[in-house]
DSSP file (Angstrom, degrees, kcal/mol; ACC not computed):
  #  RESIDUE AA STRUCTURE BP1 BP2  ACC     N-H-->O    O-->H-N    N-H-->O    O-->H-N    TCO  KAPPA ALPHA  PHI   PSI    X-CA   Y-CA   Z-CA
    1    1 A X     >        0   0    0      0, 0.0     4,-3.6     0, 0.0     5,-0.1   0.000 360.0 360.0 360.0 -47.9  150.4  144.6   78.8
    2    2 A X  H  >  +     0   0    0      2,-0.2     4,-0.9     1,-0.2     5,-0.1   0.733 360.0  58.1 -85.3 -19.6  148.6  143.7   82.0
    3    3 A X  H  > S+     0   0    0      2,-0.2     4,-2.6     3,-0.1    -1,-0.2   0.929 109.0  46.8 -26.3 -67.4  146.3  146.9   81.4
    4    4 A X  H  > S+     0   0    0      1,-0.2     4,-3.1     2,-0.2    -2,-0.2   0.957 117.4  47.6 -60.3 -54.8  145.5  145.0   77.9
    5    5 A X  H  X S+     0   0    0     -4,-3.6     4,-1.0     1,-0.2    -1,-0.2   0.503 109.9  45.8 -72.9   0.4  145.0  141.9   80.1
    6    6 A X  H  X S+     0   0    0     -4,-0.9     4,-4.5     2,-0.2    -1,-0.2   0.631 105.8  58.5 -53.3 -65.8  143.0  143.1   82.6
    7    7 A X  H  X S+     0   0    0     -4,-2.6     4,-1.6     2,-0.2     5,-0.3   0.884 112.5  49.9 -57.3 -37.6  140.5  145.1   79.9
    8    8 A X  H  X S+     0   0    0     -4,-3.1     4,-1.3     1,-0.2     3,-0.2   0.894 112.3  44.6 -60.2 -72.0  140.1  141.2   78.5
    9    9 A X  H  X S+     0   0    0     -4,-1.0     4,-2.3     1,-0.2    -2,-0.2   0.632 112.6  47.0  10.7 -84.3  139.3  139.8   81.7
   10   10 A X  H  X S+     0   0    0     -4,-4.5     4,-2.1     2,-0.2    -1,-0.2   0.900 114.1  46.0 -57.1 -62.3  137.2  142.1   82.6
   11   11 A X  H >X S+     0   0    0     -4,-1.6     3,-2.0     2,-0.2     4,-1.1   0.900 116.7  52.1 -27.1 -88.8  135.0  142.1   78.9
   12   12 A X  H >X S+     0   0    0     -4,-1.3     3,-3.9    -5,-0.3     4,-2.1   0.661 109.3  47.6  -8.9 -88.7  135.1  138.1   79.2
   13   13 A X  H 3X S+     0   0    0     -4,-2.3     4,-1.1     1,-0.3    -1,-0.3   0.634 113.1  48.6 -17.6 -55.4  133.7  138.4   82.6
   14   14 A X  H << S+     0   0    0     -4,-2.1     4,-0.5    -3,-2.0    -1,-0.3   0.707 111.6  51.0 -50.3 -39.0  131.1  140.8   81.4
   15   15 A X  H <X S+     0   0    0     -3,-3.9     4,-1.9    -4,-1.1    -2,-0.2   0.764 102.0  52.4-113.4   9.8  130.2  139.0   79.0
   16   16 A X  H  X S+     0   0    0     -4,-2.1     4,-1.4    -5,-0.4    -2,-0.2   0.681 108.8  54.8 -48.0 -38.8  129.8  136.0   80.5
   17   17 A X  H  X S+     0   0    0     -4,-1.1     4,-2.6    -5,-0.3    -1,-0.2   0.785 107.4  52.7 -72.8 -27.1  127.5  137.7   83.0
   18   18 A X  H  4 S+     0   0    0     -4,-0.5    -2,-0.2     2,-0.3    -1,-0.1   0.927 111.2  42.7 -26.6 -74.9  125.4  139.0   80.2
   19   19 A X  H  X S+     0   0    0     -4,-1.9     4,-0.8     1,-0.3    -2,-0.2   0.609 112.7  53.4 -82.3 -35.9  125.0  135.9   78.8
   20   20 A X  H >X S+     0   0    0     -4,-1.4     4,-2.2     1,-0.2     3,-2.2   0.998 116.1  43.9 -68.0 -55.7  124.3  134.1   82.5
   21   21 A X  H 3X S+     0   0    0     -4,-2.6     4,-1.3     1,-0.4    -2,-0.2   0.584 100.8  58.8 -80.2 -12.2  121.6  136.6   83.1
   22   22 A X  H 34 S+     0   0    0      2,-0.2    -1,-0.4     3,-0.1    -2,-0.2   0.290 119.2  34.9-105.5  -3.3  120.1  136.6   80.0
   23   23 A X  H << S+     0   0    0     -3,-2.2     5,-0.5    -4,-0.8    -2,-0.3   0.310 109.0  58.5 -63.6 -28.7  119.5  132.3   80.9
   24   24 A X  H  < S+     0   0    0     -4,-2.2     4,-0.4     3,-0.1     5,-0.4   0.925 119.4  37.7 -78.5 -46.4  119.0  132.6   84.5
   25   25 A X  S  < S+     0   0    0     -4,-1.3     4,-0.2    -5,-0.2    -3,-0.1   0.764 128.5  22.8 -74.9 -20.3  115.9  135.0   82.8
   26   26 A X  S  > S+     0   0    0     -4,-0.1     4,-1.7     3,-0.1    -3,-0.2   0.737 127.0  40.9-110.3 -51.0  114.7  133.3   79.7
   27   27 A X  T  4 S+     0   0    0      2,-0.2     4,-0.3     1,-0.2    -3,-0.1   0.738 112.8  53.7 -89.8 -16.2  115.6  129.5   80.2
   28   28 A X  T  > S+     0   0    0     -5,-0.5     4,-2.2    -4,-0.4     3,-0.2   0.890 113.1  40.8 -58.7 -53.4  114.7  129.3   83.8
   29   29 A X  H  >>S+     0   0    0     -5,-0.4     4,-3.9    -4,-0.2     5,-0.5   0.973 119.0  49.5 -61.3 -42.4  111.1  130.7   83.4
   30   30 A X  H  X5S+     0   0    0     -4,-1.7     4,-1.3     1,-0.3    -1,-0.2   0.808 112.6  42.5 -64.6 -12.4  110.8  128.7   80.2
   31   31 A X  H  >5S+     0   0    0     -4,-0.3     4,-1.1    -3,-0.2    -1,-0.3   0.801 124.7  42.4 -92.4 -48.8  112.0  125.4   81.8
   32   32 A X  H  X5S+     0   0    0     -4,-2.2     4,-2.0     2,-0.2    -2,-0.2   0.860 114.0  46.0 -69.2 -29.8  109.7  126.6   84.9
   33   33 A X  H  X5S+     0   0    0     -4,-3.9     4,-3.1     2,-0.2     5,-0.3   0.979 114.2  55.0 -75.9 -47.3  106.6  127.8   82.8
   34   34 A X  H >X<S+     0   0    0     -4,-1.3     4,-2.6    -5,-0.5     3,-0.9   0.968 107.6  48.4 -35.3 -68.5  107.2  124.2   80.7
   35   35 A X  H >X S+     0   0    0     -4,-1.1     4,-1.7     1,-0.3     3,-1.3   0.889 113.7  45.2 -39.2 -75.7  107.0  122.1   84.0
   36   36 A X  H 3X S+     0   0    0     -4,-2.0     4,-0.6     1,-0.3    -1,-0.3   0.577 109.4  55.4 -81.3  -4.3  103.5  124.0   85.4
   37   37 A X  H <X S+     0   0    0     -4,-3.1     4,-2.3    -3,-0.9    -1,-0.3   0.918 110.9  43.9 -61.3 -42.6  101.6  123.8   81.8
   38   38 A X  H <X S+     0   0    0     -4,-2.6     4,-2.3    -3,-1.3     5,-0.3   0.955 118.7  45.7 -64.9 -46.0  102.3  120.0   82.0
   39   39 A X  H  X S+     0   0    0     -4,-1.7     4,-1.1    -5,-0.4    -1,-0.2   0.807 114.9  46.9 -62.3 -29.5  101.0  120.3   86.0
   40   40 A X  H  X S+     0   0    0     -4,-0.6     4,-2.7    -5,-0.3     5,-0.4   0.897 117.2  45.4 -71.5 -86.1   98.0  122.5   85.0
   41   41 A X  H  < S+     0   0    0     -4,-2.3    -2,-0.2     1,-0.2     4,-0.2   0.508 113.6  46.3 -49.9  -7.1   97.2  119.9   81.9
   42   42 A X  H  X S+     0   0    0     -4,-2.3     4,-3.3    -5,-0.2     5,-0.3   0.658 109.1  56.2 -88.6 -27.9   97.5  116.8   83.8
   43   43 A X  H  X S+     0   0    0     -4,-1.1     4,-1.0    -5,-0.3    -2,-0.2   0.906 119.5  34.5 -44.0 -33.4   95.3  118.4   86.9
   44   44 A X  H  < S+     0   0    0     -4,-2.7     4,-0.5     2,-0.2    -1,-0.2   0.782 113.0  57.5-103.5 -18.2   92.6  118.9   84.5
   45   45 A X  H  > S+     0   0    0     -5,-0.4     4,-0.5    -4,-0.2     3,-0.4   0.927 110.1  42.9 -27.3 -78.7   93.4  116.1   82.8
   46   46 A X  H >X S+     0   0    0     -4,-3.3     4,-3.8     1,-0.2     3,-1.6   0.952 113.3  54.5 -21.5 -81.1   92.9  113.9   86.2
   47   47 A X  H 3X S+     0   0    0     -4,-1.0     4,-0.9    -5,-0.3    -1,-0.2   0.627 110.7  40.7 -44.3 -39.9   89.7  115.7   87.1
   48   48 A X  H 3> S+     0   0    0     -4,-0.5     4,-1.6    -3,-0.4    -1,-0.3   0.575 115.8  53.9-118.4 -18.8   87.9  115.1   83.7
   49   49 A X  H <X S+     0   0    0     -3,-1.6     4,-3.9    -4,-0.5     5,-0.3   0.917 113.1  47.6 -70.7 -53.8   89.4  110.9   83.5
   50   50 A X  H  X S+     0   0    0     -4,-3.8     4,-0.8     1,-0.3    -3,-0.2   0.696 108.6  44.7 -87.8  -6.4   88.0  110.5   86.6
   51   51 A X  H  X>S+     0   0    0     -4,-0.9     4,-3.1    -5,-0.3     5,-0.9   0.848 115.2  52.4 -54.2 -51.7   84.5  112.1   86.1
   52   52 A X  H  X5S+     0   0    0     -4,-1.6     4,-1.3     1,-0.2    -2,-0.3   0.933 113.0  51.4 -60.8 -25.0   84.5  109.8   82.5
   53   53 A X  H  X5S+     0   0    0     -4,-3.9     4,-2.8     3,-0.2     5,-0.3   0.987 114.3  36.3 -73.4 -47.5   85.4  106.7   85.1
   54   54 A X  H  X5S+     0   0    0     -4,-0.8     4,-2.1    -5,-0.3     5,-0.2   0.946 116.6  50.0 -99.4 -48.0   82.6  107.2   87.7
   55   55 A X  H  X5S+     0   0    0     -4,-3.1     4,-2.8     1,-0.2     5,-0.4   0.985 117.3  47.5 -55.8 -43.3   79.6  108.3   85.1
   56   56 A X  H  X<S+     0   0    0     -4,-1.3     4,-1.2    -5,-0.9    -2,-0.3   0.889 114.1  46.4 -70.8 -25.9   80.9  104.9   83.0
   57   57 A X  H  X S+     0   0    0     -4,-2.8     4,-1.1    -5,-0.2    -1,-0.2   0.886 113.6  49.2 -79.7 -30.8   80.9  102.6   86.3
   58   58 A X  H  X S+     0   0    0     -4,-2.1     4,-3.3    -5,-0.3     5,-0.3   0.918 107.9  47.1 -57.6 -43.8   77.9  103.9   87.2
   59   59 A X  H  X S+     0   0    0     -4,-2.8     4,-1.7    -5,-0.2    -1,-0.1   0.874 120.9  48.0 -79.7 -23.5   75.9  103.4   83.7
   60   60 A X  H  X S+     0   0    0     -4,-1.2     4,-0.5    -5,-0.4    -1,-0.2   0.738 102.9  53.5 -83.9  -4.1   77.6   99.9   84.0
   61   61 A X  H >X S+     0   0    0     -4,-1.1     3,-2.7     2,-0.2     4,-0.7   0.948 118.1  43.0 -71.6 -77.1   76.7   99.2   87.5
   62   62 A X  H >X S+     0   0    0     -4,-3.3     3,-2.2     1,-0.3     4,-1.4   0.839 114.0  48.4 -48.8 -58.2   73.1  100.0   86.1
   63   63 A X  H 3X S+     0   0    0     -4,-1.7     4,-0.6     1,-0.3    -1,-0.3   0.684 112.4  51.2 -31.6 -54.7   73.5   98.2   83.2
   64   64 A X  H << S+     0   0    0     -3,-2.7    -1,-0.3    -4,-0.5    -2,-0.2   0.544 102.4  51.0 -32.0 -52.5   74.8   95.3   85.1
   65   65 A X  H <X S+     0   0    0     -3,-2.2     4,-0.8    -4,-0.7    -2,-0.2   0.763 113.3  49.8-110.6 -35.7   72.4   94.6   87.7
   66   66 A X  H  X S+     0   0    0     -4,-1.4     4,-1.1     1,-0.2    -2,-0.2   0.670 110.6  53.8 -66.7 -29.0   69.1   94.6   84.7
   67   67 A X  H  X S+     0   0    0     -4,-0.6     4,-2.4    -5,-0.4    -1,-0.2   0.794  97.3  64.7 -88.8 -19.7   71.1   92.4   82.6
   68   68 A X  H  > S+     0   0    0      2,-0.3     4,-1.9     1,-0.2    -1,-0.2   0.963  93.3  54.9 -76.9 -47.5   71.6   89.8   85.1
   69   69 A X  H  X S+     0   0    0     -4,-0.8     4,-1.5     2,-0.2     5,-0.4   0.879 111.3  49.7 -11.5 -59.8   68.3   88.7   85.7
   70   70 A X  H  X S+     0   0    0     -4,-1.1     4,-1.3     1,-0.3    -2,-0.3   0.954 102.3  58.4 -72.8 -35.9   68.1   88.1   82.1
   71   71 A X  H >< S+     0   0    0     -4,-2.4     3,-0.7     2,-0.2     4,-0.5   0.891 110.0  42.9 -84.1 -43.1   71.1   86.3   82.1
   72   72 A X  H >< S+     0   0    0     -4,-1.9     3,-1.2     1,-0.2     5,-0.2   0.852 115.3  48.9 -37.7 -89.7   69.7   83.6   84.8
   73   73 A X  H 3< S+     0   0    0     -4,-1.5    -1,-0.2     1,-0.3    -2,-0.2   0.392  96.9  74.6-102.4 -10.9   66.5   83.3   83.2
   74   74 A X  T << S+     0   0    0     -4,-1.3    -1,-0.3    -3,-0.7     2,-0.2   0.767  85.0  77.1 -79.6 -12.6   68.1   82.8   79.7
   75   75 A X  S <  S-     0   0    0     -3,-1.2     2,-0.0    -4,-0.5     5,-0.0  -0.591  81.2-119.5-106.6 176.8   69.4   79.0   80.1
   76   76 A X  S    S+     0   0    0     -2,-0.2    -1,-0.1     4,-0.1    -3,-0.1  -0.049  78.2  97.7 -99.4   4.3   68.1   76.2   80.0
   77   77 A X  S  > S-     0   0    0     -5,-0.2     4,-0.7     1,-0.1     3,-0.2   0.168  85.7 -88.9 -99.6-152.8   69.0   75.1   83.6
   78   78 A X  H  > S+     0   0    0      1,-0.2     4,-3.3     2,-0.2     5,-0.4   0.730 123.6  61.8 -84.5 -18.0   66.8   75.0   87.2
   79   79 A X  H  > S+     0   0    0      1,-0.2     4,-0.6     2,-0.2    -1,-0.2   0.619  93.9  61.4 -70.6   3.7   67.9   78.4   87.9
   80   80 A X  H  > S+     0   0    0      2,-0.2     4,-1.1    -3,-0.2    -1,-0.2   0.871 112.8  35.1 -83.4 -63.8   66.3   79.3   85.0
   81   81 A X  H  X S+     0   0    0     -4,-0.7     4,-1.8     2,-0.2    -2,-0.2   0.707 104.4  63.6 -17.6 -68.8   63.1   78.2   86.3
   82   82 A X  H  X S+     0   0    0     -4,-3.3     4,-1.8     2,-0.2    -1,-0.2   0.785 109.6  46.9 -31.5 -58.0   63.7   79.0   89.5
   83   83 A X  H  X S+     0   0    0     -4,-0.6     4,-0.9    -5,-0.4    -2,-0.2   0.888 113.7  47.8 -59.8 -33.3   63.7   82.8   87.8
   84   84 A X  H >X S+     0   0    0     -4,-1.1     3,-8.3     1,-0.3     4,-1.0   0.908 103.6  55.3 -62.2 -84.1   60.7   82.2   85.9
   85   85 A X  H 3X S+     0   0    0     -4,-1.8     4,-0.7     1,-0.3     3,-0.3   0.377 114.8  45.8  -5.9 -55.2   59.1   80.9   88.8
   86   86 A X  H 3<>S+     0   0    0     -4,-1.8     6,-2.0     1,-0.2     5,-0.5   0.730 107.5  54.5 -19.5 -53.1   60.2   84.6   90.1
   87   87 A X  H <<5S+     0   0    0     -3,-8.3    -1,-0.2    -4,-0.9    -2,-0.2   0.644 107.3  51.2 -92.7 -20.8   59.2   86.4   87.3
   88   88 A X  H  <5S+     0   0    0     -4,-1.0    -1,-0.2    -3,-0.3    -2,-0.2   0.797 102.3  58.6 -98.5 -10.5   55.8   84.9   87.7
   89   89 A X  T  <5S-     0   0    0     -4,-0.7    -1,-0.2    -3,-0.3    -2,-0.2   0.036 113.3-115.1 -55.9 -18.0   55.3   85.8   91.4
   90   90 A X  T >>5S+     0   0    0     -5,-0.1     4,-1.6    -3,-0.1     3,-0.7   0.202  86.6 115.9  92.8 -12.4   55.7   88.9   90.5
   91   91 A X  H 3>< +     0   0    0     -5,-0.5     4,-2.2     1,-0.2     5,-0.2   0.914  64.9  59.5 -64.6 -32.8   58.8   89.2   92.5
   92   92 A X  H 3> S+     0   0    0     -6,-2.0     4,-1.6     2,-0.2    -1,-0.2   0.809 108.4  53.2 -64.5 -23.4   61.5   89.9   90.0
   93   93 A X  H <> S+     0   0    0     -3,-0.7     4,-0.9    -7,-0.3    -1,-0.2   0.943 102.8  49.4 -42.5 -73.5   59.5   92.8   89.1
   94   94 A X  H >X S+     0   0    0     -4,-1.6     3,-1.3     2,-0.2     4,-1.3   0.920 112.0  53.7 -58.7 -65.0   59.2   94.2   92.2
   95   95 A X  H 3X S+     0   0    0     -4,-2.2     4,-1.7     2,-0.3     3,-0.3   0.817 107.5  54.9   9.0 -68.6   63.5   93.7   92.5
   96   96 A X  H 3X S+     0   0    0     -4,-1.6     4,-2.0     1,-0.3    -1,-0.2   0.725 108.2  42.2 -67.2 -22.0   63.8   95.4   89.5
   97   97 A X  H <X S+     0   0    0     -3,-1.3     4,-0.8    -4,-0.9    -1,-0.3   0.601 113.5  53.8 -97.3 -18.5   62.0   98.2   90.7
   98   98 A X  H  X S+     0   0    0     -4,-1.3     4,-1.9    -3,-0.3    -2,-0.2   0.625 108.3  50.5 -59.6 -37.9   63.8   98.0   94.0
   99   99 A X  H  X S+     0   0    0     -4,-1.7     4,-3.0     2,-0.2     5,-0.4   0.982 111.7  54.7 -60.4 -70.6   67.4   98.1   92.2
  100  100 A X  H  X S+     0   0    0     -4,-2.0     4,-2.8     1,-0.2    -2,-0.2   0.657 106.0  39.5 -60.1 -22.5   66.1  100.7   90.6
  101  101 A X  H  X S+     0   0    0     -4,-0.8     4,-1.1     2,-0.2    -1,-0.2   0.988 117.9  51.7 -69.6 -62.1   65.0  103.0   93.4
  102  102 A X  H  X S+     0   0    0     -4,-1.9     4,-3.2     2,-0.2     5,-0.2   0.782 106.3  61.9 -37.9 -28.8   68.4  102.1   95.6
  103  103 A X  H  X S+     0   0    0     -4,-3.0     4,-2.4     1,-0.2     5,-0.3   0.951 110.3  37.0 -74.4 -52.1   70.4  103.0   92.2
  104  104 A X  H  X S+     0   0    0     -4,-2.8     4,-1.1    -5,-0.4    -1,-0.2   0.893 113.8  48.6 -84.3   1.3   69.2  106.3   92.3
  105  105 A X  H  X S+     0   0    0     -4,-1.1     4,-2.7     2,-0.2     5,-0.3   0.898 120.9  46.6 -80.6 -40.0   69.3  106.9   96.1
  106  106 A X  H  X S+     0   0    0     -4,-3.2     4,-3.1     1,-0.2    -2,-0.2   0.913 116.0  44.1 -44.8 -43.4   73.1  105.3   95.4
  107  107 A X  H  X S+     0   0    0     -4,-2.4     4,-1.1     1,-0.2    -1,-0.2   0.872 103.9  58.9 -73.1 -34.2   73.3  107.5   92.7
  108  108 A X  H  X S+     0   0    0     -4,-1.1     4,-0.7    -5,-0.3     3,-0.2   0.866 112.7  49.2 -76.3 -51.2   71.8  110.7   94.8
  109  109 A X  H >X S+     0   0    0     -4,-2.7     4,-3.6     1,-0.2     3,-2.3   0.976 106.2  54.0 -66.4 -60.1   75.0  110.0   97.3
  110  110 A X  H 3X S+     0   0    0     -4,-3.1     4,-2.2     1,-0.3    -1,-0.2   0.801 108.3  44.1 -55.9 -25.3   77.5  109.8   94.8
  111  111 A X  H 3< S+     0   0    0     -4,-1.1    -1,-0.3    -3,-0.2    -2,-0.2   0.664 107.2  55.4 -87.7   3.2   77.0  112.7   93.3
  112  112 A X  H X< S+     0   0    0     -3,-2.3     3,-1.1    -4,-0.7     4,-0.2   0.798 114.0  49.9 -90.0 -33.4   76.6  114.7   96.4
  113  113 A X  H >X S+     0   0    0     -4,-3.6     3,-2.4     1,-0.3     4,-1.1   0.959 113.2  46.1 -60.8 -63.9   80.3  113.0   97.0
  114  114 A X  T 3< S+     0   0    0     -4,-2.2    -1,-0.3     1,-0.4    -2,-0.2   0.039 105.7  53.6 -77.7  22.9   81.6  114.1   93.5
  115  115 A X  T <4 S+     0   0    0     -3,-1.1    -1,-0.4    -2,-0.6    -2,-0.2   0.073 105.6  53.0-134.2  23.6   80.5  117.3   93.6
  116  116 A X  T X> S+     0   0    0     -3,-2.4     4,-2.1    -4,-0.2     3,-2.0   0.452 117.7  44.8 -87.7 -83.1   82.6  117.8   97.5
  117  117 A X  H 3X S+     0   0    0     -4,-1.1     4,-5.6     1,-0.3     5,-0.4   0.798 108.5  55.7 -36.9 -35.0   85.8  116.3   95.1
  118  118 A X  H 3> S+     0   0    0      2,-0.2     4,-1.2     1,-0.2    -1,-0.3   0.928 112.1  46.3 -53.1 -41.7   84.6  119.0   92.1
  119  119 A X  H <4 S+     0   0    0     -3,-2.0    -1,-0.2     1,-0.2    -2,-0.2   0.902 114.4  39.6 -49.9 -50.8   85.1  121.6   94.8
  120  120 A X  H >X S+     0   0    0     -4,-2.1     4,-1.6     1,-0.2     3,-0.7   0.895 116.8  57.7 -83.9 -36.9   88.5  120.4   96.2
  121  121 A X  H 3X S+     0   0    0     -4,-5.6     4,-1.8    -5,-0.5    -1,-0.2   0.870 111.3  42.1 -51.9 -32.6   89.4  119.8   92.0
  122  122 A X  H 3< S+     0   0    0     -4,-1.2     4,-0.5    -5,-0.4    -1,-0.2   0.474 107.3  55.0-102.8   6.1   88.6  123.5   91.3
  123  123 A X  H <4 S+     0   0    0     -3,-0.7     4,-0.5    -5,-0.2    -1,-0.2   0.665 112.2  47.4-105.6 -24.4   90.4  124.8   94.2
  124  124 A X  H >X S+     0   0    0     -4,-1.6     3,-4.1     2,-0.2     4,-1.2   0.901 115.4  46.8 -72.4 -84.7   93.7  122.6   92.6
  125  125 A X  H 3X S+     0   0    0     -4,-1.8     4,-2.0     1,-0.4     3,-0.2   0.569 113.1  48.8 -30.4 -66.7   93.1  124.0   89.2
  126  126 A X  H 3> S+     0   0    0     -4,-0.5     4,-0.8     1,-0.3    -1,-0.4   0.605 110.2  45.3 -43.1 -33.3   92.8  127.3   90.4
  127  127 A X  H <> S+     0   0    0     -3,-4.1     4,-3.2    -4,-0.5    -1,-0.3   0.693 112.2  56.3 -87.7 -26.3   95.7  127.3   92.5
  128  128 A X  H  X S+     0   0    0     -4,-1.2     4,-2.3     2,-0.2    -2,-0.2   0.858 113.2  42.5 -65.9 -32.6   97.7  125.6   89.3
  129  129 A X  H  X S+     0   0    0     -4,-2.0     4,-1.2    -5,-0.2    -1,-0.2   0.766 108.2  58.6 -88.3 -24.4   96.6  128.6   87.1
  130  130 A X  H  X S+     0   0    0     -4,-0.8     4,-0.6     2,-0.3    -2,-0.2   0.764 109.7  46.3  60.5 -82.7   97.4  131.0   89.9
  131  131 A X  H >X S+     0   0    0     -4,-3.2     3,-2.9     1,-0.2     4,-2.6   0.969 114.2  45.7 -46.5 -76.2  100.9  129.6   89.7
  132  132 A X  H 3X>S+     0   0    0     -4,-2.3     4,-3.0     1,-0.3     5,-0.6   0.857 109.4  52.9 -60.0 -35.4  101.2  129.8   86.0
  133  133 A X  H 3<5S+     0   0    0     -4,-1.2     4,-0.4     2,-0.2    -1,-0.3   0.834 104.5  60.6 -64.6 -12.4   99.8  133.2   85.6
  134  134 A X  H <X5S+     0   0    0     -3,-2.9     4,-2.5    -4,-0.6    -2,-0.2   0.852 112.9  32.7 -93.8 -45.0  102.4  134.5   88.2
  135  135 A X  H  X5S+     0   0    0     -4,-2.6     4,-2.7     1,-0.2    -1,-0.2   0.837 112.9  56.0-104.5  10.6  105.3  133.7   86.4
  136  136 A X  H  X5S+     0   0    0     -4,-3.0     4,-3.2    -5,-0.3    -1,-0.2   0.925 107.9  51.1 -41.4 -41.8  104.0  134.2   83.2
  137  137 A X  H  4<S+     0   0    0     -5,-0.6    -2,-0.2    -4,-0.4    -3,-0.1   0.959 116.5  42.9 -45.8 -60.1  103.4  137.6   85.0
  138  138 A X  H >< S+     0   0    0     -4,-2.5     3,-1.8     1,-0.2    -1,-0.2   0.904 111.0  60.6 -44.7 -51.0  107.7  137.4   86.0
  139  139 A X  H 3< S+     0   0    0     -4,-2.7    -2,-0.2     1,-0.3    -1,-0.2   0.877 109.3  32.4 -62.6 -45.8  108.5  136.1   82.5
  140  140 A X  T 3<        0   0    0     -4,-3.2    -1,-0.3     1,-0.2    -2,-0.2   0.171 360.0 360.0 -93.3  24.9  107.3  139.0   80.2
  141  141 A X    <         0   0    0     -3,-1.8    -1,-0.2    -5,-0.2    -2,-0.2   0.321 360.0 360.0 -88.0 360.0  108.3  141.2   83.0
């Protein structure tokens, strides 16, 4: 009788371990692999918003600074005048062409900055994909 109840145990026990080892391998990685796809696709995710941010503040900066002129010179008021009066001096010209030269030396900077952050972005990526290929590597191992 305690033979027979022993032999259960033990079976239980066995297959309880089975069944733990056969979850500590399959539902761990997959619960881990889950996690660092999401970490991989929101890194590159990040990285590609915040290029679309800085190219769109930039064309709106430009955008911005030409349009404002007109927007003075469009009413009816003395600053309106005052702009013609600008515009006829030749100075607002010369402004515009001055915006424009500082916008691209502005421009010349930023990108020298965003292409340091592209560096430090592809050295995260890399390291993200790095991660996920290594326990892919564990998982089908």
């Amino acid at each position: 009788m305690f033979a027979t109840f022993g032999a259960i145990l033990l079976s239980v026990g066995l297959i309880v371990k089975f069944i733990k080892n056969l979850l500590v391998k399959y539902v761990v990685f997959g619960v881990v692999l889950t996690f660092q796809f999401g970490i991989t696709a929101a890194t590159i995710t990040f990285v590609l918003a915040f290029y679309v941010f800085v190219i769109t503040s930039l064309i709106t900066l430009y955008n911005y600074g030409f349009e404002i002129t007109s927007y003075m010179s469009s009413g009816t008021s003395g600053l309106s005048c005052f702009m013609g009066l600008l515009e006829l001096i030749g100075f607002l010209p010369a402004v515009n062409q001055g915006y424009t030269i500082f916008f691209a030396s502005l421009s010349t900077i930023l990108v020298f900055r965003l292409m340091s952050f592209t560096f430090f972005a592809m050295r995260m990526i890399a390291n993200e994909v790095f991660k996920l290929g290594v326990l892919l590597g564990q998982a089908l191992s």
